[in-house]
CHARMM-style PDB file with segment names, atoms N, HN, CA, C and O in Angstrom:
ATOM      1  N   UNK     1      -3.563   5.458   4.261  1.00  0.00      PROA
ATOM      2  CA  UNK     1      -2.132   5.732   4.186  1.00  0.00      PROA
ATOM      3  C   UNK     1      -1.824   7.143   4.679  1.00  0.00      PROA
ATOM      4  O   UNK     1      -0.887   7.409   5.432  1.00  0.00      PROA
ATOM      5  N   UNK     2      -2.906   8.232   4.066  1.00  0.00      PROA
ATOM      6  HN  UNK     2      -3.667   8.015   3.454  1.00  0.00      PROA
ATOM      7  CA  UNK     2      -2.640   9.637   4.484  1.00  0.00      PROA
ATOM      8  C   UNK     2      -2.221   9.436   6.372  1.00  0.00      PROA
ATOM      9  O   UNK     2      -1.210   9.896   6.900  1.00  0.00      PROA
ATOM     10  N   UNK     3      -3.227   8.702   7.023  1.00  0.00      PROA
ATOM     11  HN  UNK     3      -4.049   8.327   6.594  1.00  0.00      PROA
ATOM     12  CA  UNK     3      -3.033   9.094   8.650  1.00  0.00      PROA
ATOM     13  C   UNK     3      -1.895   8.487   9.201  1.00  0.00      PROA
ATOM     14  O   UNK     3      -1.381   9.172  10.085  1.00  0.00      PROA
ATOM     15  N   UNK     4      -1.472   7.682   9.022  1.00  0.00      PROA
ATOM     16  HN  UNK     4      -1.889   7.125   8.304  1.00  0.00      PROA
ATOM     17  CA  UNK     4      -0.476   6.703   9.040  1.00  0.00      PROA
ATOM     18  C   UNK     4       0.992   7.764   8.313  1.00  0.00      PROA
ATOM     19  O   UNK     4       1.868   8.093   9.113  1.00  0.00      PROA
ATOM     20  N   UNK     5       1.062   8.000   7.532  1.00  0.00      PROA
ATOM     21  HN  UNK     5       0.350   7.733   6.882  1.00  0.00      PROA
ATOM     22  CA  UNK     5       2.192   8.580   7.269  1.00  0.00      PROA
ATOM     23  C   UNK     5       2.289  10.306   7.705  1.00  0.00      PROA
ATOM     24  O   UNK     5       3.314  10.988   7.736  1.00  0.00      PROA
ATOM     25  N   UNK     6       0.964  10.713   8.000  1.00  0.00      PROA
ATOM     26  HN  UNK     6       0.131  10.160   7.975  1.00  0.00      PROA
ATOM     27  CA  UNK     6       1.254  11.956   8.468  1.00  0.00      PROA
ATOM     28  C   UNK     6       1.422  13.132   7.005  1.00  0.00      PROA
ATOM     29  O   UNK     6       2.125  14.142   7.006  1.00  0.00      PROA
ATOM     30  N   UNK     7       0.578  12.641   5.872  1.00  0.00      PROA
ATOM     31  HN  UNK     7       0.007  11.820   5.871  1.00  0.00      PROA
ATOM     32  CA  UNK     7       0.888  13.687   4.539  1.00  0.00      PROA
ATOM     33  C   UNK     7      -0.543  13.843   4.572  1.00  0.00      PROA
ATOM     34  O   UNK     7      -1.248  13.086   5.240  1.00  0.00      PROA
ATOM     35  N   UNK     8      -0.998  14.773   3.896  1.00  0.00      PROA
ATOM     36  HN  UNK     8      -0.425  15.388   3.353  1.00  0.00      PROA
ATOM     37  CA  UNK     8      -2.088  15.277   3.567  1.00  0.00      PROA
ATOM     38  C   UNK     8      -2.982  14.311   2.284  1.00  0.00      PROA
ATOM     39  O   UNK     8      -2.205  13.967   1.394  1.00  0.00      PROA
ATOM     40  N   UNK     9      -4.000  13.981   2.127  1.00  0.00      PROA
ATOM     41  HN  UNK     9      -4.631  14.260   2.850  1.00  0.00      PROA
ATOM     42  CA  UNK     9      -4.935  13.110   1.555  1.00  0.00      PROA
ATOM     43  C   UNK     9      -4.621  13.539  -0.113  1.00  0.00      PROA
ATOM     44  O   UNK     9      -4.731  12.688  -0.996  1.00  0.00      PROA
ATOM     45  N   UNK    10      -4.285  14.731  -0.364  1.00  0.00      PROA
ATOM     46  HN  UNK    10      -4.195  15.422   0.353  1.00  0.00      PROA
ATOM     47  CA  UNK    10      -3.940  14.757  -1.931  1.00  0.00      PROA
ATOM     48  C   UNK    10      -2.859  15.043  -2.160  1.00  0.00      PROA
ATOM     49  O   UNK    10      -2.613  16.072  -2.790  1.00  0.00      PROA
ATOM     50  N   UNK    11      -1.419  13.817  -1.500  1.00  0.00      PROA
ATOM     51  HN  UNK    11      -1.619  12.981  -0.988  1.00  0.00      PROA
ATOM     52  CA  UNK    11      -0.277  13.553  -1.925  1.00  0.00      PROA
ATOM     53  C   UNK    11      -0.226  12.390  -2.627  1.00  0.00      PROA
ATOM     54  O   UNK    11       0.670  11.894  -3.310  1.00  0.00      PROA
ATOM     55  N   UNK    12      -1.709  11.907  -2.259  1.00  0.00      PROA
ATOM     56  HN  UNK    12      -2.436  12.310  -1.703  1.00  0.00      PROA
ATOM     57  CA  UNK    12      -2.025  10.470  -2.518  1.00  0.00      PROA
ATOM     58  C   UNK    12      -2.772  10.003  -3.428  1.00  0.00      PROA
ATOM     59  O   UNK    12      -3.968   9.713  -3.438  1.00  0.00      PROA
ATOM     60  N   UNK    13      -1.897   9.948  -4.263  1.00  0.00      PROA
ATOM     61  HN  UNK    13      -0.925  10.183  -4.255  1.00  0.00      PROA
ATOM     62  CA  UNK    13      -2.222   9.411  -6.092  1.00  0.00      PROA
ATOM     63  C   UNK    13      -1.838   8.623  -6.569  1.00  0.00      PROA
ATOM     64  O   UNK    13      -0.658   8.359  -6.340  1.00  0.00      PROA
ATOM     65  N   UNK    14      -2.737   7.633  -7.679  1.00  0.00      PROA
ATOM     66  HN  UNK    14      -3.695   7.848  -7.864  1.00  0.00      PROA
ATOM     67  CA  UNK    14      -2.363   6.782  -7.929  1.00  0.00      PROA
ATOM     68  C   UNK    14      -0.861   6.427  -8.538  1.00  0.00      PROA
ATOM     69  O   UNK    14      -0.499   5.252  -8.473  1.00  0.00      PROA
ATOM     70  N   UNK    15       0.203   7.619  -9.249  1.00  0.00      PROA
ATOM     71  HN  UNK    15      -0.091   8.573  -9.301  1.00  0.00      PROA
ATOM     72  CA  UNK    15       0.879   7.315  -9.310  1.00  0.00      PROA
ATOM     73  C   UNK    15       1.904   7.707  -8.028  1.00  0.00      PROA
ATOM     74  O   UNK    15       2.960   8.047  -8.561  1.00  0.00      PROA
ATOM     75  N   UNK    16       2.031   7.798  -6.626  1.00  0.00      PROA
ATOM     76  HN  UNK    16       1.173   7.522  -6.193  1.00  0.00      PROA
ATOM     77  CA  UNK    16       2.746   8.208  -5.505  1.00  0.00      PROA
ATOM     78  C   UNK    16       3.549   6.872  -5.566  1.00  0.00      PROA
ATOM     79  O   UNK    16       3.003   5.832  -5.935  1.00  0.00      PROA
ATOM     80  N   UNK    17       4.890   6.929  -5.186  1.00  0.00      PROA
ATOM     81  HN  UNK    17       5.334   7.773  -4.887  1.00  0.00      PROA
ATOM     82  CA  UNK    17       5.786   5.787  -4.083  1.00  0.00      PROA
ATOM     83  C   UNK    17       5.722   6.283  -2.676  1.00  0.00      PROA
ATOM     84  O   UNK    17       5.850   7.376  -2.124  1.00  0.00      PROA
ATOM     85  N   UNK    18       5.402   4.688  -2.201  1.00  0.00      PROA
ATOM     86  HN  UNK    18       5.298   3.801  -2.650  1.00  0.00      PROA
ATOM     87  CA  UNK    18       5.217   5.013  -0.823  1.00  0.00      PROA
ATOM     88  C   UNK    18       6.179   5.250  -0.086  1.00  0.00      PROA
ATOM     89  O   UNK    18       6.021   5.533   1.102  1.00  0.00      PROA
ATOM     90  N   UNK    19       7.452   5.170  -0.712  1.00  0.00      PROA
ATOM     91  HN  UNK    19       7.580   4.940  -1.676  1.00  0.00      PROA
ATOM     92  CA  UNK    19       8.855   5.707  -0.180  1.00  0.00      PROA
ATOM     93  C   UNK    19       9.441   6.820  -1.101  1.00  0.00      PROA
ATOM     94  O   UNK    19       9.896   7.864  -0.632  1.00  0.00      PROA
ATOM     95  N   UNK    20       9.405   6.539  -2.472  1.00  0.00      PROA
ATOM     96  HN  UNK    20       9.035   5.691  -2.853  1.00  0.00      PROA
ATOM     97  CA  UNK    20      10.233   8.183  -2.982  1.00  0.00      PROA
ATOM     98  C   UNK    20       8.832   9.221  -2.488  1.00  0.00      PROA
ATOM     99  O   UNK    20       9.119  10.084  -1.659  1.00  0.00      PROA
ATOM    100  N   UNK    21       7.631   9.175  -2.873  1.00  0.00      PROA
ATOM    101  HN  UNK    21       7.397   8.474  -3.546  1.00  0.00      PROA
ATOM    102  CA  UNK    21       6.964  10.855  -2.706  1.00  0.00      PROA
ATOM    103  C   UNK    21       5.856  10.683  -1.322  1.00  0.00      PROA
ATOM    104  O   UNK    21       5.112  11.646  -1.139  1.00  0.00      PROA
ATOM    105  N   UNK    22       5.711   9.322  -0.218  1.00  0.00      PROA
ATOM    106  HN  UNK    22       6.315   8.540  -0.367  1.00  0.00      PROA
ATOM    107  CA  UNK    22       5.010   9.406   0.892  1.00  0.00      PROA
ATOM    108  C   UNK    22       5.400   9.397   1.602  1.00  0.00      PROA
ATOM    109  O   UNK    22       4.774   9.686   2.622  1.00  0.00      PROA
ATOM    110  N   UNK    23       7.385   8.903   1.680  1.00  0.00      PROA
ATOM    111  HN  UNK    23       7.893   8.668   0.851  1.00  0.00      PROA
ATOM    112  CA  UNK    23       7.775   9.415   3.207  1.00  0.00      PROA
ATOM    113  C   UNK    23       7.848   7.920   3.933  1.00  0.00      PROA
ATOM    114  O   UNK    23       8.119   7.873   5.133  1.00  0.00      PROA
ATOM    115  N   UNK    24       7.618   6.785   3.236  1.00  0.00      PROA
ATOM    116  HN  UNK    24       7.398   6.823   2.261  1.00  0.00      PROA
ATOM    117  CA  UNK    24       7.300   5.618   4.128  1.00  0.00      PROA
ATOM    118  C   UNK    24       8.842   4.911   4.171  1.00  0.00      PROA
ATOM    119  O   UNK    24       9.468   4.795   3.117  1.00  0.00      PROA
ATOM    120  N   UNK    25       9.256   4.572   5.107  1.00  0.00      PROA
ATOM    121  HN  UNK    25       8.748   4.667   5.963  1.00  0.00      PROA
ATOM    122  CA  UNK    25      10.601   3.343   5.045  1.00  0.00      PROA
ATOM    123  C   UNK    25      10.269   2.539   5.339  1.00  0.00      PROA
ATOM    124  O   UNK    25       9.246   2.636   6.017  1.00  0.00      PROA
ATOM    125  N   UNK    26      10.863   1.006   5.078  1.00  0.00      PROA
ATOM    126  HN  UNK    26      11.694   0.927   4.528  1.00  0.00      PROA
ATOM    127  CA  UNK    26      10.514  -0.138   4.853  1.00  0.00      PROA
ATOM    128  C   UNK    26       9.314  -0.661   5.736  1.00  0.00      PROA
ATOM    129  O   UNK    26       8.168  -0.983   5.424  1.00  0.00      PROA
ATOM    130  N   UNK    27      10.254  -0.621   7.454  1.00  0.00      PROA
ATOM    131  HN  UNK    27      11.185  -0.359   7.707  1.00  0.00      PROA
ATOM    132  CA  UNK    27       8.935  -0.545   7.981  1.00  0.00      PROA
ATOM    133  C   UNK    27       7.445  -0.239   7.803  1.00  0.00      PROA
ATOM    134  O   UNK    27       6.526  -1.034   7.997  1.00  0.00      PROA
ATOM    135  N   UNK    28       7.340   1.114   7.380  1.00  0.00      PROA
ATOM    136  HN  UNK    28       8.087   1.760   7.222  1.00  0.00      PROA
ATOM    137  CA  UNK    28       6.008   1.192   6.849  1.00  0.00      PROA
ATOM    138  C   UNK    28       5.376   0.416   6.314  1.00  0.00      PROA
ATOM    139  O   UNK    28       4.393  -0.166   6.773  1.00  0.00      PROA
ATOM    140  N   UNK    29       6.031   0.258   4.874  1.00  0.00      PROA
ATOM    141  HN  UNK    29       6.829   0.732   4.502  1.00  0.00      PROA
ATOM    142  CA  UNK    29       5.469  -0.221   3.961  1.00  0.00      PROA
ATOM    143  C   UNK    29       5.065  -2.011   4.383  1.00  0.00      PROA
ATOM    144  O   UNK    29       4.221  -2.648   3.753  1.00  0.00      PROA
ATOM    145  N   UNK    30       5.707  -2.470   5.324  1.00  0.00      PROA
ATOM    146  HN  UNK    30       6.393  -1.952   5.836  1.00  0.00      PROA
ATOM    147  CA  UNK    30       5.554  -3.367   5.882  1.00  0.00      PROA
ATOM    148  C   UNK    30       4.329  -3.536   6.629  1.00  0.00      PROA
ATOM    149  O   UNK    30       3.691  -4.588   6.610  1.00  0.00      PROA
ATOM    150  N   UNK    31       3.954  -2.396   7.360  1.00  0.00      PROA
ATOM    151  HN  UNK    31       4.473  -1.541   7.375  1.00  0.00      PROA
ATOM    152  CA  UNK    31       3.179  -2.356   7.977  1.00  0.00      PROA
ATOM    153  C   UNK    31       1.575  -1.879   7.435  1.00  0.00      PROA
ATOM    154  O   UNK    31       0.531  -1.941   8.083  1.00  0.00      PROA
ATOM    155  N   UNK    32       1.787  -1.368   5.965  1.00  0.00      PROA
ATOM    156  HN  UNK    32       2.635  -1.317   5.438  1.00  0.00      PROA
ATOM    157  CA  UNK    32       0.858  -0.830   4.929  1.00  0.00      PROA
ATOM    158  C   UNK    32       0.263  -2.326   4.651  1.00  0.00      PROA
ATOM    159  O   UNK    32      -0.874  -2.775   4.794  1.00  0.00      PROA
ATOM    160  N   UNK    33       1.334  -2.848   4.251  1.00  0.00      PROA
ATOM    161  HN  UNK    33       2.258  -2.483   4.135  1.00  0.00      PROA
ATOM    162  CA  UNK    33       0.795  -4.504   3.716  1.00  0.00      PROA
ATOM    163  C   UNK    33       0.182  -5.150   4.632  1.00  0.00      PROA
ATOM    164  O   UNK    33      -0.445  -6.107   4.179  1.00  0.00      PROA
ATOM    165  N   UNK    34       0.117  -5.027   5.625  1.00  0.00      PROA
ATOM    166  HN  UNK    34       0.626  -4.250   5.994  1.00  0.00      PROA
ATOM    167  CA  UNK    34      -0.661  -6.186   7.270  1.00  0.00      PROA
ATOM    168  C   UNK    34      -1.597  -5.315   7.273  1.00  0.00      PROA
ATOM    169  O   UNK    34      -2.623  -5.673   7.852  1.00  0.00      PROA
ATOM    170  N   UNK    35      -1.591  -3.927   6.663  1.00  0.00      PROA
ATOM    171  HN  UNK    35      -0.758  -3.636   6.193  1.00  0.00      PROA
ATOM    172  CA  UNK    35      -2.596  -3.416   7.340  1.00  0.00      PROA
ATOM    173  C   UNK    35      -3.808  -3.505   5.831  1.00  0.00      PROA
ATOM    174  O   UNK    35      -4.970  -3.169   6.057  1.00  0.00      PROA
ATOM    175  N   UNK    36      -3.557  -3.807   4.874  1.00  0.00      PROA
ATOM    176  HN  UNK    36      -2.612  -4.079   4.690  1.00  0.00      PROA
ATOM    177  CA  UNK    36      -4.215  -4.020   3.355  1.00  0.00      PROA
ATOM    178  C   UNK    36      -4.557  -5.248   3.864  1.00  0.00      PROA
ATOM    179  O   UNK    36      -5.729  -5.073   4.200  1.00  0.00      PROA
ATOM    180  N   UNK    37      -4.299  -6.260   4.102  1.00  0.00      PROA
ATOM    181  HN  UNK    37      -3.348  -6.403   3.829  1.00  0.00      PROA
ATOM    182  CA  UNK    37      -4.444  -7.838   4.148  1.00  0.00      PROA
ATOM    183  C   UNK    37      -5.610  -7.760   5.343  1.00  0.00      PROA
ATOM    184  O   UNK    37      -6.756  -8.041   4.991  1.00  0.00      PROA
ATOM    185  N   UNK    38      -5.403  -7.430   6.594  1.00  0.00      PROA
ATOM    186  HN  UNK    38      -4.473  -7.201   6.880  1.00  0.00      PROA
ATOM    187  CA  UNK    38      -6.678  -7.023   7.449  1.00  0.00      PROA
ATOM    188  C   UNK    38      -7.723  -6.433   7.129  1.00  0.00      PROA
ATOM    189  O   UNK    38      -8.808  -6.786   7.592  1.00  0.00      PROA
ATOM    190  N   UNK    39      -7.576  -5.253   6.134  1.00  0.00      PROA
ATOM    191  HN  UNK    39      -6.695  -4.966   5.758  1.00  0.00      PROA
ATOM    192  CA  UNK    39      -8.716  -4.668   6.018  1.00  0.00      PROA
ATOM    193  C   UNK    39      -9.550  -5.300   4.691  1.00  0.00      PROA
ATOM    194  O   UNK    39     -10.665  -4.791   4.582  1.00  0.00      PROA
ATOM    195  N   UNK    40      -9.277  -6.162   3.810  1.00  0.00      PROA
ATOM    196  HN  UNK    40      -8.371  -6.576   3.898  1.00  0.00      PROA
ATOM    197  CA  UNK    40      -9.522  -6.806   2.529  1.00  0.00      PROA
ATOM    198  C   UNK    40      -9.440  -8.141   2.866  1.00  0.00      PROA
ATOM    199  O   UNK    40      -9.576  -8.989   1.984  1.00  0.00      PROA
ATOM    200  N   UNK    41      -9.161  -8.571   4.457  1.00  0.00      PROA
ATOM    201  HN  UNK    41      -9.051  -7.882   5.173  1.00  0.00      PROA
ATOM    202  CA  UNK    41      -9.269 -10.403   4.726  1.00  0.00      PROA
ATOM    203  C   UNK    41      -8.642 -10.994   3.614  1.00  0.00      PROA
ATOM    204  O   UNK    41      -9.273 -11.972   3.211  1.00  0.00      PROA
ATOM    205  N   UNK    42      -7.295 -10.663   2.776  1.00  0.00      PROA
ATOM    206  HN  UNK    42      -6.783  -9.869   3.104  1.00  0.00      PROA
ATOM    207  CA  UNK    42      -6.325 -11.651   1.993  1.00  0.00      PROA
ATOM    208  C   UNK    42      -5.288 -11.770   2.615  1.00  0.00      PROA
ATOM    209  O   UNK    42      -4.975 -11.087   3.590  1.00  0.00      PROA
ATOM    210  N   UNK    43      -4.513 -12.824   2.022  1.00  0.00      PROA
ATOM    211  HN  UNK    43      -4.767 -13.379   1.230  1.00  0.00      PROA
ATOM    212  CA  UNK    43      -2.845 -12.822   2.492  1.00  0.00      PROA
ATOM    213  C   UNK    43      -2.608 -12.203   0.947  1.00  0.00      PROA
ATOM    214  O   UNK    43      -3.363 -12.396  -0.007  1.00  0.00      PROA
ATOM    215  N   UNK    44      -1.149 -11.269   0.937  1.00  0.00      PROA
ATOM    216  HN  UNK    44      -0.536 -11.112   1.711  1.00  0.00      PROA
ATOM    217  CA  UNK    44      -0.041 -11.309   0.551  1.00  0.00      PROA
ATOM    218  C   UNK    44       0.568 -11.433   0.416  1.00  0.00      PROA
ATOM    219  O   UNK    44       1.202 -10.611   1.077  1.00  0.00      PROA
ATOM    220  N   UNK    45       1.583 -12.340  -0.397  1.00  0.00      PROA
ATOM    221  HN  UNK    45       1.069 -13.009  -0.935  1.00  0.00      PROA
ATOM    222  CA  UNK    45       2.873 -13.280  -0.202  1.00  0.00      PROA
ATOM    223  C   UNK    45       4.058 -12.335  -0.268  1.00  0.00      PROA
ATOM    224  O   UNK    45       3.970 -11.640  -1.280  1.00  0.00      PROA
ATOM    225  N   UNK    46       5.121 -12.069   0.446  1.00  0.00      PROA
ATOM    226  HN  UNK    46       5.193 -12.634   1.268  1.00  0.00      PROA
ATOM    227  CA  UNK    46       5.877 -11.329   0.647  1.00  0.00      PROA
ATOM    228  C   UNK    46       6.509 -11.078  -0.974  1.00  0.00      PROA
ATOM    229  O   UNK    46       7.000  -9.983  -1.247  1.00  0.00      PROA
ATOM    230  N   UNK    47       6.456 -12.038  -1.872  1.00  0.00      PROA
ATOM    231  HN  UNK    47       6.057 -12.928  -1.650  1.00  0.00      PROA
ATOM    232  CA  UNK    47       7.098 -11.841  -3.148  1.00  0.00      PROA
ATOM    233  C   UNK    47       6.216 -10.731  -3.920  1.00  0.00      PROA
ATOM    234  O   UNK    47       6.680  -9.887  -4.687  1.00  0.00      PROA
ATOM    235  N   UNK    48       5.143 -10.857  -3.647  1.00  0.00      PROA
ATOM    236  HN  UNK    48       4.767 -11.543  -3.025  1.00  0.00      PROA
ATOM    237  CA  UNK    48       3.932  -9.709  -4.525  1.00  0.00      PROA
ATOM    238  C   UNK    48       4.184  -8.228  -3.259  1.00  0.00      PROA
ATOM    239  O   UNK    48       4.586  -7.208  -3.817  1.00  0.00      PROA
ATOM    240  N   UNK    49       4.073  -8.164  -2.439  1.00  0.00      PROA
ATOM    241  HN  UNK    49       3.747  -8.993  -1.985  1.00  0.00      PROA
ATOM    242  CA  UNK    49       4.087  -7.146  -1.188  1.00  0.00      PROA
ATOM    243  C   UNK    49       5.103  -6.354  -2.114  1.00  0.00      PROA
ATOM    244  O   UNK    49       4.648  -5.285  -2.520  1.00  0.00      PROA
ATOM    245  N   UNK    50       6.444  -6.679  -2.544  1.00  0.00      PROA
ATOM    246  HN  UNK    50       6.814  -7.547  -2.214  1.00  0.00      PROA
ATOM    247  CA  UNK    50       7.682  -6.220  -2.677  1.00  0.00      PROA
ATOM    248  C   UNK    50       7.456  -5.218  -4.150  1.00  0.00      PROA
ATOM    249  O   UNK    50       8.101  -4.245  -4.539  1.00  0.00      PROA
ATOM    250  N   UNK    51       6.507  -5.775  -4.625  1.00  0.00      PROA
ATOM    251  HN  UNK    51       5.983  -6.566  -4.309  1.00  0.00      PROA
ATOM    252  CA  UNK    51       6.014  -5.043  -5.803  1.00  0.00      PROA
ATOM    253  C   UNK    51       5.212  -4.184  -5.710  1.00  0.00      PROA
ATOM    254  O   UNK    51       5.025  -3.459  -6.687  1.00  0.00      PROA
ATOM    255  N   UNK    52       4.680  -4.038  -4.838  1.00  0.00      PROA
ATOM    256  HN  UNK    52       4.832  -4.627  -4.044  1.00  0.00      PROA
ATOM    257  CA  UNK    52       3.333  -2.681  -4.618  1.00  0.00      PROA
ATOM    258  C   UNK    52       4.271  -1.443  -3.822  1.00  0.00      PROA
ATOM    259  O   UNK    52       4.532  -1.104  -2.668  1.00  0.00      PROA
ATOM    260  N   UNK    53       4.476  -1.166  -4.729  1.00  0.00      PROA
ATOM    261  HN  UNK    53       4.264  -1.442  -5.667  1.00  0.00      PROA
ATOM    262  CA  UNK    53       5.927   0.234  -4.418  1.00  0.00      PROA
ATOM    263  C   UNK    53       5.198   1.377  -4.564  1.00  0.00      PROA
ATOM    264  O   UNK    53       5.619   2.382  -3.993  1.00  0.00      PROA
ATOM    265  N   UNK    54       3.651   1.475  -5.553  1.00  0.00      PROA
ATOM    266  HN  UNK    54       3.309   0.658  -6.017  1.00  0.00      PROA
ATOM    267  CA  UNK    54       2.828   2.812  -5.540  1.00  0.00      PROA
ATOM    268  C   UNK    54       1.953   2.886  -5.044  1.00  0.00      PROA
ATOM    269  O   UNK    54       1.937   1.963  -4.229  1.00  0.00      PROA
ATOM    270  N   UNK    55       0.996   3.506  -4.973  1.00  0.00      PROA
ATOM    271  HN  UNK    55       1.009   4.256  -5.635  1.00  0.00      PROA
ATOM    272  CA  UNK    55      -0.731   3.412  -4.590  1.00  0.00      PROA
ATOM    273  C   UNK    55      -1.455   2.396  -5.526  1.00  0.00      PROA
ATOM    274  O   UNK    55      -2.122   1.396  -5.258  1.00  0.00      PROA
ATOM    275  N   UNK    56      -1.103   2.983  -6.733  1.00  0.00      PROA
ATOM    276  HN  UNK    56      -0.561   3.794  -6.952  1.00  0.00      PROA
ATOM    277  CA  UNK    56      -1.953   2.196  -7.856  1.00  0.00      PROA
ATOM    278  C   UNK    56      -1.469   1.033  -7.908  1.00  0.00      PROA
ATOM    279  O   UNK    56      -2.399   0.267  -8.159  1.00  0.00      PROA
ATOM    280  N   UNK    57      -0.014   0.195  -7.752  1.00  0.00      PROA
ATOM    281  HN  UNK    57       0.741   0.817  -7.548  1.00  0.00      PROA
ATOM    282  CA  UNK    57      -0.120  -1.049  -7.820  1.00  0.00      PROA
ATOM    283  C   UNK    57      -0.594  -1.424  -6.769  1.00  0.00      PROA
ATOM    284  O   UNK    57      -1.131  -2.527  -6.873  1.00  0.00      PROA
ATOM    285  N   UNK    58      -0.659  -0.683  -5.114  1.00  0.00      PROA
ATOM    286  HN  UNK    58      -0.223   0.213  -5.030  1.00  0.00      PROA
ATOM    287  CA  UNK    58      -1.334  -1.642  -4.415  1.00  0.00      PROA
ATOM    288  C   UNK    58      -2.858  -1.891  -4.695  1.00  0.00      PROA
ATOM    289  O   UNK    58      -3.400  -2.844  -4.134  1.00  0.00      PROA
ATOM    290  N   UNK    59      -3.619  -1.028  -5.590  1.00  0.00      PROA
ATOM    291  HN  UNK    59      -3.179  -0.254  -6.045  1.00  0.00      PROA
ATOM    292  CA  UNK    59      -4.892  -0.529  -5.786  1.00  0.00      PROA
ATOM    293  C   UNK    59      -5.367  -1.998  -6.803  1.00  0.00      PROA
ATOM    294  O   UNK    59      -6.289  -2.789  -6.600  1.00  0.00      PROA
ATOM    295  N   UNK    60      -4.371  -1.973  -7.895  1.00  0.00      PROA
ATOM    296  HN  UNK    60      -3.622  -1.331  -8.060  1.00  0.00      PROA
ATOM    297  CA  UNK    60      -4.555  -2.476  -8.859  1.00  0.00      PROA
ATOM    298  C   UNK    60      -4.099  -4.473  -8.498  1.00  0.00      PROA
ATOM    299  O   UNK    60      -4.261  -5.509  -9.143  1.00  0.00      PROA
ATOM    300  N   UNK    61      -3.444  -4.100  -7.017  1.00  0.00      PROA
ATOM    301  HN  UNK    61      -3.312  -3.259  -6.494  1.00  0.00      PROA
ATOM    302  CA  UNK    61      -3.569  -5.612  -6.808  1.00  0.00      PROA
ATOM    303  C   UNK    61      -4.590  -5.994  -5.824  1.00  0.00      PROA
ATOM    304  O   UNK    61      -4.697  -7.190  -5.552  1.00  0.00      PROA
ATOM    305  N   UNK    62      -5.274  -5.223  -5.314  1.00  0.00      PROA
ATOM    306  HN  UNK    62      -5.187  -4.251  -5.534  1.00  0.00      PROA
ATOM    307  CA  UNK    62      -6.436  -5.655  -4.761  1.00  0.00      PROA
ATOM    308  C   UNK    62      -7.530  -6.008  -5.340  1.00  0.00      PROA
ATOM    309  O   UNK    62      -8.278  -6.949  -5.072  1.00  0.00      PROA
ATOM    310  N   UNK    63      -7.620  -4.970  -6.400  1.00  0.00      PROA
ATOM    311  HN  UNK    63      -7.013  -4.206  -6.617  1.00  0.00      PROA
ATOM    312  CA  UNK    63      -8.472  -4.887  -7.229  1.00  0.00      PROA
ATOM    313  C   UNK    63      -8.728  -6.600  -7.939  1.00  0.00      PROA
ATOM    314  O   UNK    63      -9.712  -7.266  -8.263  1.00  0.00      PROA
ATOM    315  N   UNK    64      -7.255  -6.796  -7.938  1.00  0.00      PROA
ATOM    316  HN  UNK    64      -6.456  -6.256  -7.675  1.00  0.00      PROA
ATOM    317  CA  UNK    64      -7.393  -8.060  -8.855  1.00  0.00      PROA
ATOM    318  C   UNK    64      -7.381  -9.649  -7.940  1.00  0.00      PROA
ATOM    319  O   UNK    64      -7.417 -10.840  -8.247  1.00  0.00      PROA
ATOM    320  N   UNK    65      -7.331  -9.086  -7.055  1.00  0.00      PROA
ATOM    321  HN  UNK    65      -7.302  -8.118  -6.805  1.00  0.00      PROA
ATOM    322  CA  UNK    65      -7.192 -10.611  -5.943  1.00  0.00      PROA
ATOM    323  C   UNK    65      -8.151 -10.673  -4.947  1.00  0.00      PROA
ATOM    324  O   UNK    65      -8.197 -11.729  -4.316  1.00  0.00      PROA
ATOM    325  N   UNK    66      -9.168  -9.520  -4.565  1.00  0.00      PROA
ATOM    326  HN  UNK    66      -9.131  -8.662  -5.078  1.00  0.00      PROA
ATOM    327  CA  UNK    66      -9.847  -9.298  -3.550  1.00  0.00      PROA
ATOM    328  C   UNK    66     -11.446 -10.078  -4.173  1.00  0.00      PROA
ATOM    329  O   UNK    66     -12.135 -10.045  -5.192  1.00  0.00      PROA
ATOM    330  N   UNK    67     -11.451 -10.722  -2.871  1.00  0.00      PROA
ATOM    331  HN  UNK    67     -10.891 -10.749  -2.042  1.00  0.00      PROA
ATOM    332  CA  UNK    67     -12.624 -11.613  -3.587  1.00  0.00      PROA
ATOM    333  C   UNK    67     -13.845 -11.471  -2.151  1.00  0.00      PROA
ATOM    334  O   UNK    67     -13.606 -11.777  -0.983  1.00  0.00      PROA
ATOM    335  N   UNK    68     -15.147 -10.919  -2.711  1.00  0.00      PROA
ATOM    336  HN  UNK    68     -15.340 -10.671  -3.660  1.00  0.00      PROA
ATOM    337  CA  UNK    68     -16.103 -10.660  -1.534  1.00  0.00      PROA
ATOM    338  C   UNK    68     -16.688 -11.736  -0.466  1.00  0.00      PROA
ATOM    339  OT1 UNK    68     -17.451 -11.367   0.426  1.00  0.00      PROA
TER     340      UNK     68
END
């Protein structure tokens, strides 16, 4: 997320929004999600996507759906 948004690696905490404190607009975050789903080989259903508004929920939904 740090290279992609252009912030420095310790803005990026588990509690950050990727739009109030990383700077991301929708687009981004759009593009955060295709880019989570490629790198972890899952889909995301646009209804769950809409909920990963921090680091840690996107963390904490990989965590819980990512299967090796």
């Amino acid at each position: 997320a740090s290279d992609k948004l252009s912030i420095s690696e310790d803005q990026v905490t588990e509690e950050a929004s990727f739009i109030d404190d990383l700077g991301a607009d929708s687009l981004d975050t759009v593009e955060l999600v295709m880019a989570l789903e490629d790198e972890f080989k899952m889909d995301i259903p646009d209804e769950e996507a809409e909920k990963l508004t921090t680091v840690g929920k996107a963390m904490d939904y990989i965590l819980a759906h990512f299967s090796k």
